[in-house]
C-alpha positions in Angstrom: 0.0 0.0 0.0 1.4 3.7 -0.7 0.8 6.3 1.4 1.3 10.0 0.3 1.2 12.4 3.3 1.0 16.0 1.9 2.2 18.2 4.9 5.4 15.4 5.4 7.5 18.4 6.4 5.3 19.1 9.2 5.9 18.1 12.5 2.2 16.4 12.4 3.2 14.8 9.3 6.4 14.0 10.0 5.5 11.7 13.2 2.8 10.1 11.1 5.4 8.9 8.8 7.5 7.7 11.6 4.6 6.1 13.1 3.6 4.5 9.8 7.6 3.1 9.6 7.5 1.8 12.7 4.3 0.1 12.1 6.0 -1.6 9.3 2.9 -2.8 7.4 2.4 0.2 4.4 4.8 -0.7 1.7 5.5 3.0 0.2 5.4 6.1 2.1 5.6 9.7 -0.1 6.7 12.6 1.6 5.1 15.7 -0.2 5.2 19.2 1.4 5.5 23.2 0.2 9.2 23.2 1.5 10.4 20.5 -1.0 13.6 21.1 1.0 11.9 20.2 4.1 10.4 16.9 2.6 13.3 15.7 1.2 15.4 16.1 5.0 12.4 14.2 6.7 12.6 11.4 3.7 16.4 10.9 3.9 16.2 10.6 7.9 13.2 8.2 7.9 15.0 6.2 4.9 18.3 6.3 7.4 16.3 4.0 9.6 14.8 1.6 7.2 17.6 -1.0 7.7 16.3 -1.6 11.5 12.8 -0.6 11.3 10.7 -2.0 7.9 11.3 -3.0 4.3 9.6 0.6 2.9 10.0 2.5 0.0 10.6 6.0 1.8 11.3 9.1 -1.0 9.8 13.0 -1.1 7.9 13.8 -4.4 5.2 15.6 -5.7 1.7 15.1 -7.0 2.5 13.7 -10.4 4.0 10.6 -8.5 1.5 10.9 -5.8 -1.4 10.2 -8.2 -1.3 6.3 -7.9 -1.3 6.8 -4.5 -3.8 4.5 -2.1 -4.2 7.0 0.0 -3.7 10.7 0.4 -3.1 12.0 4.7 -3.4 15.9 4.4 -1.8 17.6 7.2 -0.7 20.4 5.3 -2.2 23.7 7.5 -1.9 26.4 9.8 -1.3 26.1 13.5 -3.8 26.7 15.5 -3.0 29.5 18.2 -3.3 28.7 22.2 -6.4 31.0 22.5 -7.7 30.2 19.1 -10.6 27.4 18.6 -10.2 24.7 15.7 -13.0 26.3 14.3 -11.3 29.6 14.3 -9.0 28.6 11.7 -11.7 27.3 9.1 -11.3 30.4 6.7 -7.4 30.6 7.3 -7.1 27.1 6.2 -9.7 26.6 3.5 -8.4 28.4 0.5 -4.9 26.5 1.4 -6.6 23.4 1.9 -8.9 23.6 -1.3 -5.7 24.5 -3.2 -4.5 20.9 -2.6 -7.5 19.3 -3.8 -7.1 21.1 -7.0 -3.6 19.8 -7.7 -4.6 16.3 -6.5 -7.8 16.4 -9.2 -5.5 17.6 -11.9 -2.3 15.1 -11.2 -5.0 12.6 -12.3 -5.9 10.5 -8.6 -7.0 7.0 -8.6 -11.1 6.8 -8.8 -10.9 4.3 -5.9 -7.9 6.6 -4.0 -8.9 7.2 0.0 -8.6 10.6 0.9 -7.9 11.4 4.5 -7.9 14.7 6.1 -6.1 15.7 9.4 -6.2 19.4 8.6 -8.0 21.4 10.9 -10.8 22.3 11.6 -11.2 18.6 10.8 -14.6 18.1 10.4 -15.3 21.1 8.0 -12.4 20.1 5.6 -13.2 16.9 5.5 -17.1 17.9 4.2 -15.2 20.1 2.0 -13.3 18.0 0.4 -16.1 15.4 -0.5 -18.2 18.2 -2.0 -14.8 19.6 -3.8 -13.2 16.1 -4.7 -17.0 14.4 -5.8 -15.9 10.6 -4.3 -18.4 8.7 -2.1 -18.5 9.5 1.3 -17.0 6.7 2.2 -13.2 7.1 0.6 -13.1 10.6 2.2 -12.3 10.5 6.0 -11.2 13.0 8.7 -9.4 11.8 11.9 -12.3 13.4 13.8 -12.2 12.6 17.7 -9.5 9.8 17.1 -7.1 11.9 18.7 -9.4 12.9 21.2 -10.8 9.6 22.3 -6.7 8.3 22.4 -5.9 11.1 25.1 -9.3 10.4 26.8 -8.4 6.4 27.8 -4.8 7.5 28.6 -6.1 10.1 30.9 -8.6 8.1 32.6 -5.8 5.0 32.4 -3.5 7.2 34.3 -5.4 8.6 36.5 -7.3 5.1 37.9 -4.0 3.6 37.5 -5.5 0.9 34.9 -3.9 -0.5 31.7 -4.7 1.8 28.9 -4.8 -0.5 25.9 -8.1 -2.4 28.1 -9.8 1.4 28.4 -12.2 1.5 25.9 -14.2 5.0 25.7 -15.2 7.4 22.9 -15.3 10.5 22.7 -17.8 12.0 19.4 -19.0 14.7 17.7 -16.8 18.0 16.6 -13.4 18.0 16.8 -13.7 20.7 18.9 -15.8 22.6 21.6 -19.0 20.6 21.1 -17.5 17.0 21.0 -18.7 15.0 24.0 -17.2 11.7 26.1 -19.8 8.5 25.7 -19.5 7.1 29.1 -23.1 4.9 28.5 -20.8 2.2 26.3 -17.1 2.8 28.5 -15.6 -0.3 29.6 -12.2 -1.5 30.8 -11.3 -5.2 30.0 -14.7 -5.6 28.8 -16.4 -4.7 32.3 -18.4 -1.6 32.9 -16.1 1.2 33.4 -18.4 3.0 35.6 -18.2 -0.1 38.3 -14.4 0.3 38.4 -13.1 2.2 41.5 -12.4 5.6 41.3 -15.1 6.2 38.0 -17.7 8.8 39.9 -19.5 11.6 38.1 -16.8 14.4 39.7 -14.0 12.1 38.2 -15.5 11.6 34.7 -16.3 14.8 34.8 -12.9 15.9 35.6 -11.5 14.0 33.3 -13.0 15.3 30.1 -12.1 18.6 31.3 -9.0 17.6 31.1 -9.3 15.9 28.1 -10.8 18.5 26.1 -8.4 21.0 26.9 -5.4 18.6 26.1 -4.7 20.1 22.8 -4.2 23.7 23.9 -2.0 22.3 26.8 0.1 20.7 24.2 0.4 23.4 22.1 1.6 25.7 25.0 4.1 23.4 26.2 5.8 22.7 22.9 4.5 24.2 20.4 2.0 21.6 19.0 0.7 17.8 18.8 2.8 15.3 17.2 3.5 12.2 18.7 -0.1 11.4 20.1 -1.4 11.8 16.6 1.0 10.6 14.6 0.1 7.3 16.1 -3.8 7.6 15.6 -3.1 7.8 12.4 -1.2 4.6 11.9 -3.8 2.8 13.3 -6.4 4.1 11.2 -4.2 3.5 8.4 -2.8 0.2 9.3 -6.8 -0.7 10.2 -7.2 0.1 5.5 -4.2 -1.9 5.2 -5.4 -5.0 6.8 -9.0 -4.4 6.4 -9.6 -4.9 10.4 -13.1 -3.6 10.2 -12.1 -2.2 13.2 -14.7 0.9 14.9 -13.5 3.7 15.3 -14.5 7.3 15.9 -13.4 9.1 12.4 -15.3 12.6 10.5 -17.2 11.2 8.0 -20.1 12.9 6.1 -23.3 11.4 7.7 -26.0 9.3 6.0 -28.8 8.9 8.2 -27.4 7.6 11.5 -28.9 9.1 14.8 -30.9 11.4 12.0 -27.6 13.1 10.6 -27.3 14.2 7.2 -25.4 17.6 5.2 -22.7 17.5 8.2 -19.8 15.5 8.9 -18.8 14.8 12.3 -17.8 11.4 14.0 -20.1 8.4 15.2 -19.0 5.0 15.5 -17.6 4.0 12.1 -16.2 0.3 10.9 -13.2 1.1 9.2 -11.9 -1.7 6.7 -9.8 -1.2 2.8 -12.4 0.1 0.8 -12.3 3.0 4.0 -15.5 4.3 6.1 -17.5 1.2 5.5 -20.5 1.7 7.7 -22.2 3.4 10.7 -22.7 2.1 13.9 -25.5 3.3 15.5 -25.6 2.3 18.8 -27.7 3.5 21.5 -26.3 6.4 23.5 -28.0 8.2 26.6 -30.6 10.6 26.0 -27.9 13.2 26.8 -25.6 12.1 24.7 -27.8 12.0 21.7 -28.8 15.6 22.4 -24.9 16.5 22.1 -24.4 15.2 19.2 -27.2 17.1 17.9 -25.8 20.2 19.4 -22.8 19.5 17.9 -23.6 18.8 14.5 -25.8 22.1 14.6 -22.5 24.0 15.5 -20.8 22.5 12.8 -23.5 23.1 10.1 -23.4 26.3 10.7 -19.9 27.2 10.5 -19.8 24.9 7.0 -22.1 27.4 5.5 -19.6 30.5 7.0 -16.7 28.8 4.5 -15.0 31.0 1.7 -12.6 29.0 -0.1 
């Protein structure tokens, strides 16, 4: 499988291909980003390392070799600021964002190419680029709440002093303000995670607190997310690569589950080669079916506020 991640220069892309190499199971990894420069230093490191970590084509190019490309990761984008929203940066990031569509239409792209976007503000980009790239929903994906749910089990892992890998918890909706922690289907090692010791209302309350503001924390300690993310995206890639069918909490433009249509946000999704495969609809409290709502609303409306 190739993988072309446009943005490789980026420290977001950048640990996403390192992620990807040490994962071992994608075959070709393309480096593309503005600062050719840039991609061709972050190739020649990661191809440094290919005698101990995998057997991978590893090379910076552009989109003419990009266009046989399985799938496209954008990460290309602005930073987002420490008092700044993801949402904020919707306008600053759409006309960049929609100028990488264009060359990827033009270069020629693969009718059954996956296209996943880890651009924010996540959700809008990725509705954005289905409109703008006219694929099924289906083989154009954002990372949505991945990252969020990932620093959501480690949180609670670390703070009940459990093993994170058996934390199983999602966090849906927006990438953003309005996403929302789904503590009605939490377990740990298949038990209820609201019977485990420690789980009370104040803690899971503190906990998503915490969560949520993780990302700003990050960005004010050093500058921005990498490591974290770069590793959600592996496994939603490696879960294409081996067709898992695994479920998992990606932006994906809705088609009718929990009433959703004209947004894209992130429910439970089975994620397999062919990419978003299927909602899952399962049942959620009556509270967390009203923030979902709440949060596709805010999204809708700041879709119809883009100028690209």
């Amino acid at each position: 499988m190739k993988v072309t991640i446009v943005g490789g220069g980026g420290r977001v892309g950048s640990n996403a291909a390192f992620a990807l190499q040490c994962g071992g199971v994608v075959s070709e990894i393309q480096i593309m980003d503005a600062n050719f420069e840039m991609a061709e230093g972050e190739a020649l490191d990661l191809l440094h390392g290919t005698a101990v970590a995998s057997d991978q084509r590893i090379y910076a190019g552009d989109y003419s070799r990009a266009k046989d490309s399985d799938i496209f990761v954008i990460t290309a984008g602005l930073r987002r600021k420490p008092d700044e929203s993801r949402l904020d940066l919707v306008n600053r990031n759409a006309a960049l964002f929609s100028g990488i569509l264009d060359n990827m239409k033009l270069a020629g792209m693969r009718k059954d190419v996956l296209v996943f976007v880890v651009s924010n503000p996540v959700d809008i980009l990725t509705q954005f680029a289905v409109k703008s790239l006219g694929l099924p929903w289906s083989q154009v994906f954002g990372l949505g709440t991945m990252l969020d749910t990932t620093r959501f089990r480690s949180l609670i892992a670390r703070e009940l002093k459990l093993a994170p890998t058996q934390v199983k918890a999602l966090i849906l909706g927006e990438h953003g303000d309005s996403m929302f922690p789904v503590w009605s289907s939490s377990t740990y090692g298949g038990l209820p995670l609201a019977k485990i010791s420690g789980c009370t209302p104040a803690f899971q309350s503190q906990v998503f607190e915490q969560t949520k503001g993780s990302g700003a924390e990050v960005i004010r300690r050093k500058g921005g997310a990498g490591w974290a993310v770069g590793l959600t995206i592996m496994e939603v890639i490696h879960a294409i690569a081996l067709d898992k069918r695994q479920v998992l909490p990606v932006s994906t433009c809705q088609q009718g589950a929990y009433g959703l249509k004209n947004v894209a946000l992130s429910v439970p999704t089975i994620v397999g080669r062919s990419g978003a495969v299927a909602h899952v609809e399962v049942e959620l409290w009556p509270k967390e079916q009203q923030a979902l709502l709440a949060s596709a609303s805010a999204l809708r409306a700041t879709y119809a506020s883009v100028k690209a």
